[in-house]
VMD Tcl script that builds the backbone (N, CA, C; Angstrom):
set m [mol new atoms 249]
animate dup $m
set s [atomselect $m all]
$s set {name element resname resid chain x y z} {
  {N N UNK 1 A 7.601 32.391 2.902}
  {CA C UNK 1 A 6.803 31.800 1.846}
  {C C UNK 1 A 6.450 30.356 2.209}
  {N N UNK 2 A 5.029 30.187 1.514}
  {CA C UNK 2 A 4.846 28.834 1.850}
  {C C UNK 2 A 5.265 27.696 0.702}
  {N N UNK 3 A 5.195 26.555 1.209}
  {CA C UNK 3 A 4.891 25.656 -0.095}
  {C C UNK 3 A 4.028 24.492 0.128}
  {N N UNK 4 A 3.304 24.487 -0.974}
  {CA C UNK 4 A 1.741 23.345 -0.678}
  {C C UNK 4 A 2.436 22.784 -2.160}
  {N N UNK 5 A 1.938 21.294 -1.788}
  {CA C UNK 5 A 2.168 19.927 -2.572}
  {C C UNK 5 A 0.447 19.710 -2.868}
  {N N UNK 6 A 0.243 19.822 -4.301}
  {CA C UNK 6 A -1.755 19.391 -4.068}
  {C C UNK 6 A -2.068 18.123 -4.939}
  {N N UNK 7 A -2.245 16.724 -3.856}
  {CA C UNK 7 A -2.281 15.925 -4.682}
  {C C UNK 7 A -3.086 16.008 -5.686}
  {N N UNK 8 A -4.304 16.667 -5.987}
  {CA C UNK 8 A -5.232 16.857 -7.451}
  {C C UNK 8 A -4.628 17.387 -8.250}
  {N N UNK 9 A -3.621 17.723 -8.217}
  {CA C UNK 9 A -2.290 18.143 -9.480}
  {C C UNK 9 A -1.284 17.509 -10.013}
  {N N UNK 10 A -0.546 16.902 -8.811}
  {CA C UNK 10 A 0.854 16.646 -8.773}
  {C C UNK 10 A 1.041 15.252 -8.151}
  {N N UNK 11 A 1.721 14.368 -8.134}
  {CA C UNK 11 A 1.842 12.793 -8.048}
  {C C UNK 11 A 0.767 11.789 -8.744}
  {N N UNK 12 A 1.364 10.626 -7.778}
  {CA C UNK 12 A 0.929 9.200 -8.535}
  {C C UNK 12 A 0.521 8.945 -7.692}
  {N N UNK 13 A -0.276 7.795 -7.775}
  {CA C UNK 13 A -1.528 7.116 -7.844}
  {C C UNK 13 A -1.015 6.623 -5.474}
  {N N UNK 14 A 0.655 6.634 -5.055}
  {CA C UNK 14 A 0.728 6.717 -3.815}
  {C C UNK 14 A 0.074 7.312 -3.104}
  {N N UNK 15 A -0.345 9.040 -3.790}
  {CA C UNK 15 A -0.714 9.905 -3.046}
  {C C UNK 15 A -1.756 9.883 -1.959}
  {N N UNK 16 A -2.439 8.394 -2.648}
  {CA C UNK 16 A -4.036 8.075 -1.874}
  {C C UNK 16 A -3.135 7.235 -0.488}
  {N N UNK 17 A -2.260 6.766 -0.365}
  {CA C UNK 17 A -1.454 5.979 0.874}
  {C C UNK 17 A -1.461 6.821 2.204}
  {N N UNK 18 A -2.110 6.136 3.369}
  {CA C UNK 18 A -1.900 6.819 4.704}
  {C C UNK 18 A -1.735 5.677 5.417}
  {N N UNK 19 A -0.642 6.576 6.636}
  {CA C UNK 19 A -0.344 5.678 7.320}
  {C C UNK 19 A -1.574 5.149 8.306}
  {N N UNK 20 A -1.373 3.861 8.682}
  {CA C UNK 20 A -2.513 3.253 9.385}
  {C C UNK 20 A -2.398 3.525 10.867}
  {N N UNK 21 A -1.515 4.419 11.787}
  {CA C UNK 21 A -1.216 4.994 13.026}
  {C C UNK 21 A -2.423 5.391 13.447}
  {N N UNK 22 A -3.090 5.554 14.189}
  {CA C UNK 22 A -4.095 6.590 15.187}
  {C C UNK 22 A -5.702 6.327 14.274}
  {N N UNK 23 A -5.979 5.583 13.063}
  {CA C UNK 23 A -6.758 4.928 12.565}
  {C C UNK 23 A -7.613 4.104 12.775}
  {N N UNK 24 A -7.246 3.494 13.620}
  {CA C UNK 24 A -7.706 1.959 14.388}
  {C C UNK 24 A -7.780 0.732 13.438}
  {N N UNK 25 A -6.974 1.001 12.634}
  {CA C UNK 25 A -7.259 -0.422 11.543}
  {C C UNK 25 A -6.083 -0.749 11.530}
  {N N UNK 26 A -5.780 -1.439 10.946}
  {CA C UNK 26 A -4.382 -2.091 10.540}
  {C C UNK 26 A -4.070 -1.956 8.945}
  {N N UNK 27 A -2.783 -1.851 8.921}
  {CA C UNK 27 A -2.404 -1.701 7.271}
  {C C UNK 27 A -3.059 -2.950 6.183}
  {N N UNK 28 A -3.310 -2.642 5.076}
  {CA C UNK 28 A -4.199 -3.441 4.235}
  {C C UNK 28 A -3.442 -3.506 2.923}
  {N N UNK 29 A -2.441 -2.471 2.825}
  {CA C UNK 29 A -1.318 -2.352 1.924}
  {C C UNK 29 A 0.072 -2.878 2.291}
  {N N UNK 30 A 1.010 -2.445 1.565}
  {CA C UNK 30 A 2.550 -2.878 1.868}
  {C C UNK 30 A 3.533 -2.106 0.900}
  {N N UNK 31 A 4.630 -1.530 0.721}
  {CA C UNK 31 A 5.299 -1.562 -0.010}
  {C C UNK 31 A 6.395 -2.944 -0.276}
  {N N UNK 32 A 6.924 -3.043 -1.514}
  {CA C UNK 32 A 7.143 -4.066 -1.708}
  {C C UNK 32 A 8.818 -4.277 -2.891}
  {N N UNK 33 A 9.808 -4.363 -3.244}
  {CA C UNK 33 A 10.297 -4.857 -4.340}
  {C C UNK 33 A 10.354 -5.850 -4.690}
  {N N UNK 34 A 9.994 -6.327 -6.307}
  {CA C UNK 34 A 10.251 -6.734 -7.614}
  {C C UNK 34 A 10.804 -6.573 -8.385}
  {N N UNK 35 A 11.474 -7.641 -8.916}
  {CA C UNK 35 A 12.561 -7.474 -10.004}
  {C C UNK 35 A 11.466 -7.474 -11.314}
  {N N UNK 36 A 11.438 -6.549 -12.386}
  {CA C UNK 36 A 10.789 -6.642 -13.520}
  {C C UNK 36 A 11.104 -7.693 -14.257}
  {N N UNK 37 A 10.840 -7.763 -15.684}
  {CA C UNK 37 A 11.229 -8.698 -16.466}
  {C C UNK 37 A 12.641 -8.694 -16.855}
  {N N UNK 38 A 13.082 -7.157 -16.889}
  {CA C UNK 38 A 14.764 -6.527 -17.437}
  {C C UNK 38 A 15.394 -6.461 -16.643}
  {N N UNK 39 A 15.238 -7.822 -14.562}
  {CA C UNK 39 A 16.124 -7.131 -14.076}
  {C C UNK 39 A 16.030 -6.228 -12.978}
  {N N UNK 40 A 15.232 -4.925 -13.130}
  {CA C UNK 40 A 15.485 -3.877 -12.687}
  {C C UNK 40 A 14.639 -3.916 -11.817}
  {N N UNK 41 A 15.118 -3.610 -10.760}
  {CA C UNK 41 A 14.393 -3.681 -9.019}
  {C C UNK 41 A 13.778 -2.458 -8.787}
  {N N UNK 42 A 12.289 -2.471 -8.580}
  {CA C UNK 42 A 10.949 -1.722 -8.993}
  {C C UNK 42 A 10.459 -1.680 -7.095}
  {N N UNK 43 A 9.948 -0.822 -6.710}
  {CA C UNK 43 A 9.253 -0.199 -5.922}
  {C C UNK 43 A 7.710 -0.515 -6.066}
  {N N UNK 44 A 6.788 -1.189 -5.494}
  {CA C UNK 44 A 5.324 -0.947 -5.164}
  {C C UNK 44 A 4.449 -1.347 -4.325}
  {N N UNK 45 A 3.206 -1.219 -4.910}
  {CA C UNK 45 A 2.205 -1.153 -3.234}
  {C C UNK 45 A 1.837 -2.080 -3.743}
  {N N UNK 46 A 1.631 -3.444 -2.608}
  {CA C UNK 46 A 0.396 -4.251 -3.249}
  {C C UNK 46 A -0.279 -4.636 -1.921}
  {N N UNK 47 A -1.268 -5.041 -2.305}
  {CA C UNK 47 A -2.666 -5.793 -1.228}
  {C C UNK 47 A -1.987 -6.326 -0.381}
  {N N UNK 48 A -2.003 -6.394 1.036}
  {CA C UNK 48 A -1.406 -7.021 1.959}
  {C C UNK 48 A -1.870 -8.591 2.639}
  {N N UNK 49 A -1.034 -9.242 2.518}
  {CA C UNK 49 A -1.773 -10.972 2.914}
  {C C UNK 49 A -2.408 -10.910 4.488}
  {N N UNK 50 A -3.408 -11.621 4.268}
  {CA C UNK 50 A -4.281 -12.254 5.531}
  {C C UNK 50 A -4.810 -12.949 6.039}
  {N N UNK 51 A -4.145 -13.164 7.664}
  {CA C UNK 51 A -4.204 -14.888 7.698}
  {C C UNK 51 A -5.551 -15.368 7.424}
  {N N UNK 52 A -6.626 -14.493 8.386}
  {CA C UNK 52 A -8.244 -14.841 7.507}
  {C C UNK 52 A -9.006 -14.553 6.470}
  {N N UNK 53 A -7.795 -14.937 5.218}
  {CA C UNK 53 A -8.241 -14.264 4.066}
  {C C UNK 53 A -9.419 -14.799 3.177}
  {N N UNK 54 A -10.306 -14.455 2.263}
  {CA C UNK 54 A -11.389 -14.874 1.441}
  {C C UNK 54 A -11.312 -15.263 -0.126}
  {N N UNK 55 A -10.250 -14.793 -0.939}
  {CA C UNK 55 A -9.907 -15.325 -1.786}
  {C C UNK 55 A -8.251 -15.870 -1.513}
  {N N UNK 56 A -8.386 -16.864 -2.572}
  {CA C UNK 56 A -7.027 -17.348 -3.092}
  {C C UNK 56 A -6.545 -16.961 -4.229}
  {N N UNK 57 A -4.954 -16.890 -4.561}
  {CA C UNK 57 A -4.197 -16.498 -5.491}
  {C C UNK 57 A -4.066 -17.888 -6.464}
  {N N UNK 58 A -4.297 -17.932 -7.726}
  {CA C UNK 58 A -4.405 -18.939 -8.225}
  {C C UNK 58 A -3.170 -19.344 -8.888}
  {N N UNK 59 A -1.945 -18.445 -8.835}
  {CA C UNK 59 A -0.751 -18.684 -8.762}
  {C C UNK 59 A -0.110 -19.107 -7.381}
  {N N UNK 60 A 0.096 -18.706 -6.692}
  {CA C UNK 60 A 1.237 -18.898 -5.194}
  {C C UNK 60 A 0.398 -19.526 -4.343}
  {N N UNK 61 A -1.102 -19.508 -4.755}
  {CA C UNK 61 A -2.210 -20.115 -3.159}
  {C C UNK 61 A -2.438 -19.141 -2.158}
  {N N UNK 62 A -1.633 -18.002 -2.012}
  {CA C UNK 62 A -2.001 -17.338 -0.870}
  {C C UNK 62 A -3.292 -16.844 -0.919}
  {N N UNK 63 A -3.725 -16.315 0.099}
  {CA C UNK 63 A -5.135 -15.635 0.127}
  {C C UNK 63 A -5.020 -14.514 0.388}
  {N N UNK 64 A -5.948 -13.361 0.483}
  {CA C UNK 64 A -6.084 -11.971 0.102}
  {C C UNK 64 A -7.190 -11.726 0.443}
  {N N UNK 65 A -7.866 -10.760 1.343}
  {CA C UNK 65 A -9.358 -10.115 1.058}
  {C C UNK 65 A -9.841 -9.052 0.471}
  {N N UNK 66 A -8.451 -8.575 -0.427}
  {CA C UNK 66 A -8.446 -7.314 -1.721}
  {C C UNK 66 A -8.958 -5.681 -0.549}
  {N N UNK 67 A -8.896 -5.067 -1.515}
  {CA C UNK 67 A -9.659 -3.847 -1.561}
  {C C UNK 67 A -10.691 -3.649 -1.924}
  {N N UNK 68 A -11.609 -2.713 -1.029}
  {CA C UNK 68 A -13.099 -3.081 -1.499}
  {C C UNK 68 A -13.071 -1.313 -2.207}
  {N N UNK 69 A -14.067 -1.106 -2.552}
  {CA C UNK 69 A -14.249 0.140 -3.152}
  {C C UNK 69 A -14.654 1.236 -2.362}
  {N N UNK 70 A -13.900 2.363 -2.347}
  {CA C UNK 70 A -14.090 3.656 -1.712}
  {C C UNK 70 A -12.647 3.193 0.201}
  {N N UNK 71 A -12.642 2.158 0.150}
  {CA C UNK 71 A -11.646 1.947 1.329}
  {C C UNK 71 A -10.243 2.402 1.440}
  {N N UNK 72 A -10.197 2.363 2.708}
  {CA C UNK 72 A -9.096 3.320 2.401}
  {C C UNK 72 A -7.564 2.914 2.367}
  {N N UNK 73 A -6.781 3.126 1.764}
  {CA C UNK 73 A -5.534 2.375 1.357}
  {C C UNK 73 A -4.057 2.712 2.892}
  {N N UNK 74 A -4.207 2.088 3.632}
  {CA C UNK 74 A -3.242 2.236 4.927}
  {C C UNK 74 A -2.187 1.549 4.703}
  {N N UNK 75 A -1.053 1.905 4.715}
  {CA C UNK 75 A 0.871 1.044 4.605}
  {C C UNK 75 A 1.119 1.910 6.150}
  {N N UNK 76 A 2.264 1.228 6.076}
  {CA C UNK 76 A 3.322 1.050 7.557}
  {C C UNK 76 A 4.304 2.333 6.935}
  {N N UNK 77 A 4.389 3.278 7.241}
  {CA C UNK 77 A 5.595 4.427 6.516}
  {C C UNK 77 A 6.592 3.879 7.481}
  {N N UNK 78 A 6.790 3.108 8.381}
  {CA C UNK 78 A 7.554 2.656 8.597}
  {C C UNK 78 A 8.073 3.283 10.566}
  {N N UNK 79 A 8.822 2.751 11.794}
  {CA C UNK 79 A 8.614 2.780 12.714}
  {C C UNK 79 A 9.391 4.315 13.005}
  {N N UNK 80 A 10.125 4.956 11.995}
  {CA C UNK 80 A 10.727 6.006 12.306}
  {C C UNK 80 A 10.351 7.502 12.038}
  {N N UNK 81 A 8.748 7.158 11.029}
  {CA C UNK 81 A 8.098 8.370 11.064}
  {C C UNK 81 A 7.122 8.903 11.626}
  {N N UNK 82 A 7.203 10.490 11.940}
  {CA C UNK 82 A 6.195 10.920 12.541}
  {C C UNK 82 A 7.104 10.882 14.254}
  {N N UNK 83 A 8.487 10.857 14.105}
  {CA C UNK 83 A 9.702 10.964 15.015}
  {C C UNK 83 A 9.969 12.226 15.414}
}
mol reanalyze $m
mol bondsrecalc $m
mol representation Tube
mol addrep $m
């Protein structure tokens, strides 16, 4: 028997995450932890910093060149997958 996972059913909003390997781009995402407001140490993706970035963060100063629309969302799954 088989088993199929179909993201148009089943998960969150990760599901759109590929790794940036054999792509030719570089990751534009990150996973990340944050402590919430209660404390509790939270898991997520955010925009990845760049040194030639186009906007600034008007909190911390860093810069960012965001996500543009329809692009595609690449993270690092990290150096041990696909082993």
């Amino acid at each position: 028997s088989e088993l199929a996972c179909d993201a148009n059913t089943y998960g969150n909003e990760a599901r759109f995450l590929n790794d940036f390997r054999n792509t030719g781009s570089f990751p534009n995402v990150e996973f990340n932890t944050r402590r919430d407001r209660h404390g509790e140490l939270r898991q997520g993706v955010f925009v990845k910093l760049k040194k030639d970035a186009k906007i600034a963060n008007a909190k911390t100063g860093q810069e960012f060149d965001g996500i543009k629309q329809h692009e595609e969302l690449l993270v690092s799954y990290g150096k041990s997958y696909g082993r």
